[in-house]
N, C-alpha and C positions, 0 to 999 in steps of 0.2 A: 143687331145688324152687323155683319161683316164687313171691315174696313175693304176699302176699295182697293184695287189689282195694284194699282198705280202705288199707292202708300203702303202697303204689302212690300212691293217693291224698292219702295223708300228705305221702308225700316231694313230689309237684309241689307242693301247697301251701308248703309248706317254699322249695324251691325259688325260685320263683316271691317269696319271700318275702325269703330270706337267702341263698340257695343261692353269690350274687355279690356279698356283700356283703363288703369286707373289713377292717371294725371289726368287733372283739367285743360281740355282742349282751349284755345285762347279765342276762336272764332267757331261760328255756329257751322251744320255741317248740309253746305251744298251741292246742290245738281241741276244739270241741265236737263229743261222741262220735256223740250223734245224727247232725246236720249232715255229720258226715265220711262215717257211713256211706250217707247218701243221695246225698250226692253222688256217692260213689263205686258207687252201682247196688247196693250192699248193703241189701235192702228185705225177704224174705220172714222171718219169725219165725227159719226154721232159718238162714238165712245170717247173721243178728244175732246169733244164740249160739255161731255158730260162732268169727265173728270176736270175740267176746267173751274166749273161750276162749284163741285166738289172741293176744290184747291180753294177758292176763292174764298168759302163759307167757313172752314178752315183758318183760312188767314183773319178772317173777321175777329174768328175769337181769339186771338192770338196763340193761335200752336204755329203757324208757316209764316215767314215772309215771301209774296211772292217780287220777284225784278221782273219787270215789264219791258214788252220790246223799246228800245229809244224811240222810235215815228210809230210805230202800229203798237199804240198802248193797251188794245184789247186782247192782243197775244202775249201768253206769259214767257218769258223768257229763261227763266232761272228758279227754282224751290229753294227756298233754306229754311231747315231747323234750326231754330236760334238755342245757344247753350240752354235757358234756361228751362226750352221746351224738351227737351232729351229724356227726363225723367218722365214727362207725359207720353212721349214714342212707344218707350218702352214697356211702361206701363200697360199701354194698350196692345202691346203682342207680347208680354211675359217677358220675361228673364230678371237677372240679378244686375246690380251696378257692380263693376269691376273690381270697388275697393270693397265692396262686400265680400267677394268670394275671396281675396286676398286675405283678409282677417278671416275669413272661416280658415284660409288653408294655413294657413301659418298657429292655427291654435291648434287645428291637426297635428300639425311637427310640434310645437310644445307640448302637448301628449303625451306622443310614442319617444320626445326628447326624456321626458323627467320619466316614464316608468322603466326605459334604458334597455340592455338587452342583457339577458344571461348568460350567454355565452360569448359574444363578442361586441362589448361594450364599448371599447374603442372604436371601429367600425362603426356601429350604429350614432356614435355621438357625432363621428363626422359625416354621417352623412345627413343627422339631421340641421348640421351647423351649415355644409351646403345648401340644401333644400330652403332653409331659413334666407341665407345670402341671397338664391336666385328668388326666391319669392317676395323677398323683399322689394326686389328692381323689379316685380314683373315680368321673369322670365321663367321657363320652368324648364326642368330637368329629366327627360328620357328617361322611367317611363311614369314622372310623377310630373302631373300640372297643375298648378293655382287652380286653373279656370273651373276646375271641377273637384271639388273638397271631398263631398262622401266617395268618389272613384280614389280619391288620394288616400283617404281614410283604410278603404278598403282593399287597395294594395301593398300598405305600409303592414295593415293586420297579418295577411298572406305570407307577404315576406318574412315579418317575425313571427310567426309559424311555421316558416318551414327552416331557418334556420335556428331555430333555438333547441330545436332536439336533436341529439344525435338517431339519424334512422337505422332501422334496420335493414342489412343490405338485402338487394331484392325484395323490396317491398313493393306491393303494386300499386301502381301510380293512381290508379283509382279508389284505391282504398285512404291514398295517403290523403288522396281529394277529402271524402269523407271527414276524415281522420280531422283536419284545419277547418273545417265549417265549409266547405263546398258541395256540390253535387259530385258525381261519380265521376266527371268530364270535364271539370270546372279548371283542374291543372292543365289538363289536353287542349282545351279553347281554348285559353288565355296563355300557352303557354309561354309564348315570346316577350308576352308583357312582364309577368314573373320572373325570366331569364336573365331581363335586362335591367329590372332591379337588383336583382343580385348582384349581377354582372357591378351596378354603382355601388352596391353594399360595399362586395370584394375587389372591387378595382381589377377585374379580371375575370373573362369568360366564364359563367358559372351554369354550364346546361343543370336541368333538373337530374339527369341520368347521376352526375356528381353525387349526391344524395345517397346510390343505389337503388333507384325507382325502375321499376320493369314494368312494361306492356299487359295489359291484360289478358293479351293471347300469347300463352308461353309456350315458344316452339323451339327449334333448334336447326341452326344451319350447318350443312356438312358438304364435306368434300372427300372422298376416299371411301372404298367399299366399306358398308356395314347392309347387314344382315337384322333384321327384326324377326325374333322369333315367339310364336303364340302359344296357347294349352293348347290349343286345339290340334296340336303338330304343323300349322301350318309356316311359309317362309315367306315374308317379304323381304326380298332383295334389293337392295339400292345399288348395286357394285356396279350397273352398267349406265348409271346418271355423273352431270356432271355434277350439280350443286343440288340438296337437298335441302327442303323444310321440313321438320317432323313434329308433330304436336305434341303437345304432352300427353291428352290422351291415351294415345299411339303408343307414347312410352312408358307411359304406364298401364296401358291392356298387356304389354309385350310380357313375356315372362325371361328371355334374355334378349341377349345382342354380342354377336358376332361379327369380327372383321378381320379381314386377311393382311391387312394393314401389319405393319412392324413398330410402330407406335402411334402415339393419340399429341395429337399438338392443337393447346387452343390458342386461339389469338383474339388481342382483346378488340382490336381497329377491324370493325368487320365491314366498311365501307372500301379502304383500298387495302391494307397489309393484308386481310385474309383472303382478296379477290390475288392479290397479287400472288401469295402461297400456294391457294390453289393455282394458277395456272403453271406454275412450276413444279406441279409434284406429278410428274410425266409416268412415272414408275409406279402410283399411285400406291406407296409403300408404305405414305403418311394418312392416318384418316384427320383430316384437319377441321376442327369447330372454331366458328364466333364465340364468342361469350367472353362478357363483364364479370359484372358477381353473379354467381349462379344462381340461376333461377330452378324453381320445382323440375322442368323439363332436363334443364342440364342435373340436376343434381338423381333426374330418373336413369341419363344416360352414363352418367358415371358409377352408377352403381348396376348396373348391366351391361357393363360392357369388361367383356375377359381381366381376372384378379390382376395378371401378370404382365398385362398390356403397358408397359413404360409410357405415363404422362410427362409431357413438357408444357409450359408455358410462355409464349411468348407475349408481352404485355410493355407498356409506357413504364419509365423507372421515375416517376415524379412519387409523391406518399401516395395515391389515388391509387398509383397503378399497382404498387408496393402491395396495399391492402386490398387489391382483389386474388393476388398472388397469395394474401392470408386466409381468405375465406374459399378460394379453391380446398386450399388444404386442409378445412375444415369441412369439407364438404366430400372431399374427395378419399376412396377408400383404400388407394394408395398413393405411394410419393408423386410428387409435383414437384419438378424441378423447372429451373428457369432456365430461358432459352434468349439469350442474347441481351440479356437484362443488368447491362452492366451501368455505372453513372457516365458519363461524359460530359464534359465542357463544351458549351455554345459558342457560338459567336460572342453573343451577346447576354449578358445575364438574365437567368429567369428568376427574378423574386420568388419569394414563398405567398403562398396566399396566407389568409388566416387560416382558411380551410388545413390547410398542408402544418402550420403551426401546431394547431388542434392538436394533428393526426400521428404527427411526427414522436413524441416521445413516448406515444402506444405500441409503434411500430418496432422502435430500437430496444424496447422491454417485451418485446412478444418473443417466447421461448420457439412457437414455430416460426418463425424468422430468424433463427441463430444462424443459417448457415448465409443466407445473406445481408448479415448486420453491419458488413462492410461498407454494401456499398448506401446503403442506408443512412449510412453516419457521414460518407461524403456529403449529401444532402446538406445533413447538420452541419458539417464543419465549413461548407461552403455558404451556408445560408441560400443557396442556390438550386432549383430543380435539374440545370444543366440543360444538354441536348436530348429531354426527354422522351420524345414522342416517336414512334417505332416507325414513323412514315419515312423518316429521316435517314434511314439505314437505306431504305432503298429494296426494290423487288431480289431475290434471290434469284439464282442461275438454278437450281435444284434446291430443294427442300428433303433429298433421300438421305442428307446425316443430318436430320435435327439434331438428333442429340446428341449431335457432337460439342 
């Protein structure tokens, strides 16, 4: 038989209240008899006497106290679960006791504490030495909670799966899903949850994109005439659009690409610096692209698009942004030069992550990085990212001497 509306109602109060709480309450846990019953949609005379009845036979066996009105003793005035009846509440609508889930979670973190992490063993030691402290008091940590062990379990795994290898850039994020024991989508759902782990890993904003994970539909966005051209002799023109998406497909059906453009500039901030480029290239002299590390699409348009066409880069000078400038160039079937990519001091110091640690002494040993090893090494000798980020320059007046 199904507990009655009213004690239903008891218990999520309850609940809701102590249900995860895992110090001993020092008194039982009360409500007002009215109140409960209205809340819980118990309103008509007969269902008030019903659950009365109900309360009553209840208290005989000792699971409720009921307090009765002072003068009209047949009205109940007050319910209480007394402490020792709490395990019977619960009992009877499921769930776990508080200090249970607490020792589940905390043998979670001594786990993933002793088998440690390969790559950034510091890190992970402190974060499970945090995780340990808040769980200890009962409190938990964005985006890992006590209250739920196997979700704990199972985004501590994630996490060290995705940081323990180094990936390959442009990898699809759904394959990398696969890749750690997920479904196709399972990084894409979840991804904020993942993000925000890292983010406590590294002590620092850590999108998936960091990684070099691309979208599963690889396109490419433009600004400046280009031309697709087919076997068929046919011509798709783009020159009289403002901003273009092109698929890969597209760029890979094409058999070249053409553009009137006087060079190629990509930019890695394709939210404001590449909105901001385009709306400045008036003269439309520059054909301007998004792009991180390249993806199949970019890597189709860079090699169909004119030998002699002068590439620049405009991209963040933290290590991140350093090594999408290297894998351009690896990608790309001529020179790549950098475009406004120099170090500067901030205001305020920008630590190195670990990430940037990693990354840092591949980048100052990379023979295609010689001619920017300078400002690479400011990095290093500062310990400092500096004023990395390309938003911070500010929109250009004209964009017609990139490559100046």
């Amino acid at each position: 038989m199904n507990p009655p509306a009213w004690l239903a109602q008891l218990h999520r109060q309850w609940h809701a209240s102590r249900g995860k709480r895992v110090a001993q309450s020092s008194r039982g846990f009360t409500r007002d008899w009215v109140a409960l019953l209205e809340s819980a949609g118990v309103r008509s005379a007969e269902d008030q006497a019903s659950a009365g009845r109900e309360a009553e036979a209840l208290a005989a066996a000792g699971h409720l106290v009921l307090k009765r009105h002072r003068y009209r003793t047949y009205l109940i005035d007050r319910v209480t679960v007394p402490l020792a009846q709490e395990a019977w509440l619960r009992g009877l609508f499921g769930g776990t006791a508080g200090d249970v889930l607490q020792a589940a979670s905390l043998a979670v973190v001594a786990e993933f504490s002793a088998a440690g992490h390969p790559r950034f063993p510091n890190e992970w030691a402190a974060l499970c030495v945090a995780l340990r402290q808040a769980f200890a008091g009962a409190r938990s940590l964005r985006p890992f909670s006590w209250t739920h062990p196997a979700t704990l379990h199972r985004v501590l795994d994630i996490i060290l799966k995705l940081s323990e290898r180094d990936w390959p850039p442009a990898t699809l994020i759904r394959q990398a899903s696969v890749d750690i024991g997920l479904d196709s989508k399972g990084l894409e759902r979840h991804q904020r949850t993942f993000e925000s782990g890292l983010a406590r890993l590294f002590g620092t904003a850590t999108p998936l994109k960091s990684f070099g994970f691309v979208g599963g539909e690889s396109h490419v966005e433009l600004h400046g005439p280009v031309c697709l051209h087919f076997a068929d002799g046919s011509v798709h023109d783009f020159a009289g659009l403002s901003n273009v998406l092109i698929s890969a497909a597209d760029l890979t059906r094409c058999t070249a690409i053409s553009t009137s453009a006087a060079r190629l500039l990509t930019i890695e901030n394709r939210k404001t610096t590449f909105r901001q480029y385009a709306a400045a290239n008036h003269d439309r002299r520059v054909l301007i692209a998004a792009t991180s590390f390249p993806t199949p699409a970019f890597r189709e348009l860079l090699g169909k698009l004119p030998a002699d066409l002068p590439h620049h880069h405009f991209g963040d000078t933290d290590p991140a942004g350093w090594h999408i400038l290297l894998k351009l160039r690896e990608a790309a079937p001529r020179p790549v030069l950098p475009f406004r990519m120099q170090w500067r001091p901030g205001g305020q110091p920008s630590p190195l992550t670990p990430y940037d640690r990693q990354l840092l002494p591949k980048l100052l040993v990379e023979p295609l990085l010689a001619d920017v090893r300078a400002e690479i090494q400011a990095i290093a000798e500062h310990n400092d990212r500096g004023d990395f980020e390309q938003e911070t320059l500010g929109p250009p007046n004209t964009v017609s001497l990139a490559g100046g």
